[in-house]
C-alpha positions as CSV (number, residue, x, y, z in Angstrom):
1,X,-43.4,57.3,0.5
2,X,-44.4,56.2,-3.1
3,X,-40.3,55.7,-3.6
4,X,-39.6,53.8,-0.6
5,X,-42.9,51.7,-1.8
6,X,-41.1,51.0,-4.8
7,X,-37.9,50.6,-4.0
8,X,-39.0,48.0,-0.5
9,X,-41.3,46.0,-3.4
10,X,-37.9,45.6,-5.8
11,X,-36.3,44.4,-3.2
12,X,-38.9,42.0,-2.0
13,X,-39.3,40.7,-5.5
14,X,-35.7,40.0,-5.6
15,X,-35.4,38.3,-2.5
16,X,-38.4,35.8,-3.3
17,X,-36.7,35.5,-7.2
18,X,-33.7,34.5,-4.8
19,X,-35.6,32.5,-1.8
20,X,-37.6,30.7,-4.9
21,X,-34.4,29.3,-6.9
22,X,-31.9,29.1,-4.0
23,X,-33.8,27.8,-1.2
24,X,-36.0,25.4,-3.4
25,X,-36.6,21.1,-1.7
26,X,-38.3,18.7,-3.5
27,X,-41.1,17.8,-1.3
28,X,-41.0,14.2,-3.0
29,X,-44.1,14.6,-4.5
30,X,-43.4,16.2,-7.7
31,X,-43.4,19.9,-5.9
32,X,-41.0,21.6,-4.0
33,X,-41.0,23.6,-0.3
34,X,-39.6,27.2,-0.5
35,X,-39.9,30.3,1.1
36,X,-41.3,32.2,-1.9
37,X,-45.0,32.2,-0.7
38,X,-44.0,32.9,2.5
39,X,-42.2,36.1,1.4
40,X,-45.1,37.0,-0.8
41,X,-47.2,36.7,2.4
42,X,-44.3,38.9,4.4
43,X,-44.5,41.5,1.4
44,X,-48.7,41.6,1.4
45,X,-48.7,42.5,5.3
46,X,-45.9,44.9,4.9
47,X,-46.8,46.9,1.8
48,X,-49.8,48.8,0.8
49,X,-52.1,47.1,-1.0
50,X,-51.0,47.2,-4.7
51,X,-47.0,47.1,-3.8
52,X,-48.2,44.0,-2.6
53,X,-49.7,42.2,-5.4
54,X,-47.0,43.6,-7.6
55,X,-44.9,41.5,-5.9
56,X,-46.7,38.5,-5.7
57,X,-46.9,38.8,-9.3
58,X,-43.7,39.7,-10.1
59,X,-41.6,37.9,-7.9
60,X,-42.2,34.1,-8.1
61,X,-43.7,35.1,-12.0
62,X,-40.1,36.5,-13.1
63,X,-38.5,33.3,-11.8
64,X,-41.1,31.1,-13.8
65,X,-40.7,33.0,-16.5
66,X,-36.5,32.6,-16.3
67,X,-36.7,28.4,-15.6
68,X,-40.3,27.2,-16.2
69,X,-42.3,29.6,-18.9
70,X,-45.3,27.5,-19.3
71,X,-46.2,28.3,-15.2
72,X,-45.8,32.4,-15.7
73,X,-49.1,32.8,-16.8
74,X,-50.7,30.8,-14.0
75,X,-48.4,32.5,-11.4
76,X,-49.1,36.0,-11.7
77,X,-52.7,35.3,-11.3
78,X,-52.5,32.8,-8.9
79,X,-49.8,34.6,-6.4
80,X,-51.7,37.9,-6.3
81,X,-55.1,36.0,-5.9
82,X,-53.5,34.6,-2.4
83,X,-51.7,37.9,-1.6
84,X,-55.4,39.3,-1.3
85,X,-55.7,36.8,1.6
86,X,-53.4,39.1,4.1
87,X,-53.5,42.8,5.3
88,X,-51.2,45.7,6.0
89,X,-53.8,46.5,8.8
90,X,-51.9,46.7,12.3
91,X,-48.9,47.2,14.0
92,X,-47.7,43.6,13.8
93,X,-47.6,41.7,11.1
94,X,-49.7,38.7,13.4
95,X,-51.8,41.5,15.5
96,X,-54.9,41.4,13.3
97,X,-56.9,38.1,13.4
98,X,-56.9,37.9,9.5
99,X,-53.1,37.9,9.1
100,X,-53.3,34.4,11.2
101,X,-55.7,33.1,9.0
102,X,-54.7,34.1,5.8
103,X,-51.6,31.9,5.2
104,X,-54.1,29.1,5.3
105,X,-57.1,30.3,3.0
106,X,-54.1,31.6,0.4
107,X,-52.5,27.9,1.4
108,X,-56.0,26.8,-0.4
109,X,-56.1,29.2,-2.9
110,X,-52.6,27.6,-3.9
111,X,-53.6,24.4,-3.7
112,X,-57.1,24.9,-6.0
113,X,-55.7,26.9,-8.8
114,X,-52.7,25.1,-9.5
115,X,-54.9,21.8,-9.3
116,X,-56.8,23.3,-12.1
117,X,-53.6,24.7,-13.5
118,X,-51.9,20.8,-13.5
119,X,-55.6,20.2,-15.4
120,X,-54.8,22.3,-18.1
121,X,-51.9,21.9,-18.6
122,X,-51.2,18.2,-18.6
123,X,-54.6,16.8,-19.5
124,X,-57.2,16.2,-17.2
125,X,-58.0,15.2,-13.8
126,X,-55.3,12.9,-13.1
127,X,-52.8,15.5,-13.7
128,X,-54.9,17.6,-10.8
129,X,-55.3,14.7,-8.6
130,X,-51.1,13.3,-9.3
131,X,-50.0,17.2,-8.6
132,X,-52.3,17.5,-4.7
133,X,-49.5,15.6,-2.4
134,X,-47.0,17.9,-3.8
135,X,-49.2,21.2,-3.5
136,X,-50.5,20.2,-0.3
137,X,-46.8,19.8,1.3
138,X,-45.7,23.0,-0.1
139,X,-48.5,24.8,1.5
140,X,-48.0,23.4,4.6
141,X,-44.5,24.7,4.5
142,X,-45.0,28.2,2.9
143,X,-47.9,28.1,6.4
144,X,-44.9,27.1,9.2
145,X,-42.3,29.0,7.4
146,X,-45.3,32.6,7.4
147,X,-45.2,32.2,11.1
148,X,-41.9,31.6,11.9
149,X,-40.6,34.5,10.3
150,X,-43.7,36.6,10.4
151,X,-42.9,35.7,14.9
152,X,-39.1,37.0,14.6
153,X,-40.3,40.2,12.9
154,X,-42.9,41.1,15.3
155,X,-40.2,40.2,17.6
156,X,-38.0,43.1,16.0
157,X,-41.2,45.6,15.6
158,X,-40.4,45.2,12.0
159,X,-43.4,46.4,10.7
160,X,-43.4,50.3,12.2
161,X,-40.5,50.4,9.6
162,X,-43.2,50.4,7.0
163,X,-45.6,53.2,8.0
């Protein structure tokens, strides 16, 4: 099983590496919508718990690290942090009550840490406060895109593929 662990969290960190710089649109307020977190939420219900953070961290942290160095650090703390949200508990990926929550208090966890990122970073509060609309936005969409796909895999019994 340890294999197919590591092999299925290659794959996933691929595919967010992908979903991050393919599927990327500019929310308008300096951030972008893409199906990265989403994925990372997929690959924390899916996996056992460290596969999972592995790919949180490695996933949108290797594609950081290839466009955008100066986020890498923040990402592969960040990312895991809101992977910890989510469980492999269940048969479905949406059966357990804290699977429906999660997306939401990681959706926060995103928002907070890169506010304080953006702080860093660029200077000071009005960095934080000038990066929210944008962080906010691509919550909400990493939130609806979780349950759409997180839905059509349940829908396919998906998850028994990964016990």
């Amino acid at each position: 099983m340890r294999i197919r662990y590591i092999v299925m969290s290659a794959m996933f960190i691929a595919i967010i590496f992908i979903a991050i710089r393919s599927l990327s649109v500019p929310n308008g307020f300096g951030g972008v919508i893409h199906f990265g977190d989403s994925l990372i939420f997929i690959a924390a219900v899916l996996l056992p718990f460290p596969y999972g953070l592995f790919v949180a961290a490695l996933g949108p942290g290797l594609f950081n690290l290839s466009l955008v160095p100066v986020w890498f650090p923040f990402t592969i703390v960040i990312k895991p942090v809101m992977a910890l949200c989510f469980t492999n508990k269940g048969d479905r990926i949406l059966e357990p009550v804290r699977n429906r929550a999660a997306p939401f208090i990681a959706g926060g966890i995103n928002t907070v840490l890169y506010f304080i990122a953006n702080m860093i970073l660029f200077g000071g509060w009005a960095a934080g406060v000038a990066a929210l609309p944008g962080l906010i936005i691509q919550g909400a969409g990493s939130i609806l895109f979780f349950f759409i796909i997180a839905a059509a895999l349940d829908r396919f019994e998906v998850k028994k593929m990964f016990r």
